[in-house]
N, C-alpha and C positions, 0 to 999 in steps of 0.2 A: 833624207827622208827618215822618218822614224817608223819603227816594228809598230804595228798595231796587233794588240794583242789580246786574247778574251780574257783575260785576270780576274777572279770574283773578288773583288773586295769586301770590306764592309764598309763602304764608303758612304754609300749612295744610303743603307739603312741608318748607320749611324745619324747621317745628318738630318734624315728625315723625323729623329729627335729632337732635334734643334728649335725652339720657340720661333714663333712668329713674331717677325719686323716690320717696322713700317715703310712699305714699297717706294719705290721707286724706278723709271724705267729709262731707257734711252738705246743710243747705240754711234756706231760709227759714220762720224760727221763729213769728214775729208779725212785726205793722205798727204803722205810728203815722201817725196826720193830725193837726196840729199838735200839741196835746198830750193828745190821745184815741190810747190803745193798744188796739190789736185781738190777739185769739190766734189763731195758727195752729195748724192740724192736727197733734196728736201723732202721729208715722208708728206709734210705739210704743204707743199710749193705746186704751182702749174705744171699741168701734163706734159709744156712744151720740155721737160727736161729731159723728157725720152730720146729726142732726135736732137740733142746738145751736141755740139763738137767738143767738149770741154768738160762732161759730168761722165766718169770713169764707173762709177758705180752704179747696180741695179737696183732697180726700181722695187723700195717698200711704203708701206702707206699708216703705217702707225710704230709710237716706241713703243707697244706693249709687246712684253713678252709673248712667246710660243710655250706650252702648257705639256703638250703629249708629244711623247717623243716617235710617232710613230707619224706624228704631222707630214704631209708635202712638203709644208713650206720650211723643212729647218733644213733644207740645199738652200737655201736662199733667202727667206724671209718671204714674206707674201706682197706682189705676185711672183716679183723676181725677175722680172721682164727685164730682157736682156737693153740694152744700152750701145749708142753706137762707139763713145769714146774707148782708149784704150789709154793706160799706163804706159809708159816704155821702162822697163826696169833691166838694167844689166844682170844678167847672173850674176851672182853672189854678192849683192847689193844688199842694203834693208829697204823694205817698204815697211813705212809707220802709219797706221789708223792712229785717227787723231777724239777722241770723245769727252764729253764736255759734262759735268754737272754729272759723273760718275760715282753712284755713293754706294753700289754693293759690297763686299766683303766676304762673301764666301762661295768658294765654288771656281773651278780651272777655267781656264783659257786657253782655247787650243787655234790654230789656224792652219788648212787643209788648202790643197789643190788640185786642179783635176785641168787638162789640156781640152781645149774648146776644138772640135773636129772641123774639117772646111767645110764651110767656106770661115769660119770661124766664131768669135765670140759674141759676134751680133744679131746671129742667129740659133744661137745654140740655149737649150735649155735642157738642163741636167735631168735626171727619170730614175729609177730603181734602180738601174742596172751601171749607172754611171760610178766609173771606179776613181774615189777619193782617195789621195792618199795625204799625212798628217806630217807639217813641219816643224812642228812648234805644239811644248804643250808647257804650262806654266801654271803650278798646283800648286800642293799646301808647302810652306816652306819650313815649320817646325810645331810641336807640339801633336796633337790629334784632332780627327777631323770634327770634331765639335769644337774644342775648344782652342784649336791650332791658328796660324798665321797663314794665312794666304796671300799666293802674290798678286791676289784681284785687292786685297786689301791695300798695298803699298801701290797699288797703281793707281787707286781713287786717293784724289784731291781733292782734300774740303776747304782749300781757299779759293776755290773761281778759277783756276788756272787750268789749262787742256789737261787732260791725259794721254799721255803720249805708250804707245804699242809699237815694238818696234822689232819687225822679226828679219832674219836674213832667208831670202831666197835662194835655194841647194843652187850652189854651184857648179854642178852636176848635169842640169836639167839642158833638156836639148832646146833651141830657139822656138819661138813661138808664144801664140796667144793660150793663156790659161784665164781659171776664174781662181782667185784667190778668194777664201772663205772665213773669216773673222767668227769667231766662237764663244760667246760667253755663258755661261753655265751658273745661275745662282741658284744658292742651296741653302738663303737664310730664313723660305717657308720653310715650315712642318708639313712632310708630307705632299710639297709641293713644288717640284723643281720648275726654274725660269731658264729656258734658251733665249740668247738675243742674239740674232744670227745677221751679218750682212755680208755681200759678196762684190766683188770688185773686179775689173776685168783691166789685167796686165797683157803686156809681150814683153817677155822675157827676151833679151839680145844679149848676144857675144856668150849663147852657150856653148857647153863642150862640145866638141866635133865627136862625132859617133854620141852624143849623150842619149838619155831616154827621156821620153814623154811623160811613159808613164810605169814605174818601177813593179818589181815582180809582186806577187799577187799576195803575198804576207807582209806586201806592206802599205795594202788596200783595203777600203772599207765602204762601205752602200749608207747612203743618207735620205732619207734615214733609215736606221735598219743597226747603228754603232753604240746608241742609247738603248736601254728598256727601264721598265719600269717596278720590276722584281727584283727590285734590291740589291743588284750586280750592276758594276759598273765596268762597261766595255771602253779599254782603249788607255786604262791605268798601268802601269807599272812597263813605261816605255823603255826597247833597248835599241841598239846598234840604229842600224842604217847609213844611206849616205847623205853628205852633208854638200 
């Protein structure tokens, strides 16, 4: 897991210098664990995908981005309606989000978890008080945040081909159903940051004996509630934790 931390940057102001792009939207299509592919939730598709044996992730209903960070919907994307499939992912495996026709270029990528309470994740819907904590963050790789490299840029493919996300799950983590939480963050509005958020529901198997659900309390965060929109950005300048 990784320290979540309140760090003021200038992150968040700087870029909201940044000239306006022309949009583009999307998000996470399907997954893959080793070489088992799972499908994600058609935002466009039949209601029957709610009660699928087979579609691992929850339920949204358009690729536009989320706007205010103070939204419901950025636990999940809207509505978020929980799903009955699950993932099987071993501990300390990768699970890969798979997105397609990905043209942003600026702004982190993080991915979050939170352990689904019983009866488990097919009933569970996260609320204020529900404690996330962050596996994965993957930001500017050089230069400054205006004019810097991000690694959302080297993740978008402008020939047709997927992009591929690919994080490992803490080895750490004790067995059980979690929601795994996909993160994208763009910052190539002026003065207009884009969440694209979706969530996927894993069981985590052959974790550590005695492991934890859900790690000590500095290295948890409330969603939303980890964003603002006063020019500070919450959850930069990641250290330690377990892996």
């Amino acid at each position: 897991m990784q320290r979540v931390t309140a760090t003021a940057t200038a992150a968040v102001a700087a870029v909201f210098l940044l000239t306006s792009r022309a949009t583009a939207h999307g998000g996470a299509l399907n997954y893959t664990v080793g070489d088992t592919w799972y499908p994600g939730y058609d935002p466009y598709g039949p209601p029957t995908q709610l009660t699928s044996p087979s579609i691992p992730q929850r339920k949204w209903i358009t690729t536009n981005p989320i706007f205010e960070a103070t939204n419901a919907s950025l636990a999940c994307n809207a509505p978020g309606t929980p799903v009955l499939a699950l993932i099987p992912v071993p501990a300390g495996s990768n699970l890969t989000a798979v997105y397609y026709s990905w043209v942003h270029t600026v702004g982190p990528m993080l991915v979050w978890m939170t352990p689904c309470p019983s009866p488990g994740c097919s009933t569970f819907i996260p609320n204020a008080t529900t404690p996330w904590f962050k596996i994965a963050e993957r930001g500017l790789l050089s230069g400054t945040v205006v004019d810097g490299m991000w690694f959302q840029h080297e993740f978008s493919n402008w020939d047709g081909s997927p992009s591929l996300w690919s994080e490992r799950i803490p080895g750490a983590l004790a067995s059980g159903e979690y929601l795994v939480r996909h993160e994208i963050v763009s910052l190539h509005s002026a003065n207009r940051p884009q969440w694209y958020v979706e969530c996927v529901q894993v069981r985590v198997e052959g974790g550590e004996v005695g492991g934890v659900r859900v790690p000590g309390e500095e290295y948890l965060a409330r969603i939303p509630g980890v964003w603002s929109m006063d020019g500070e950005w919450h959850g930069v300048g990641l250290r330690g934790g377990m892996s």
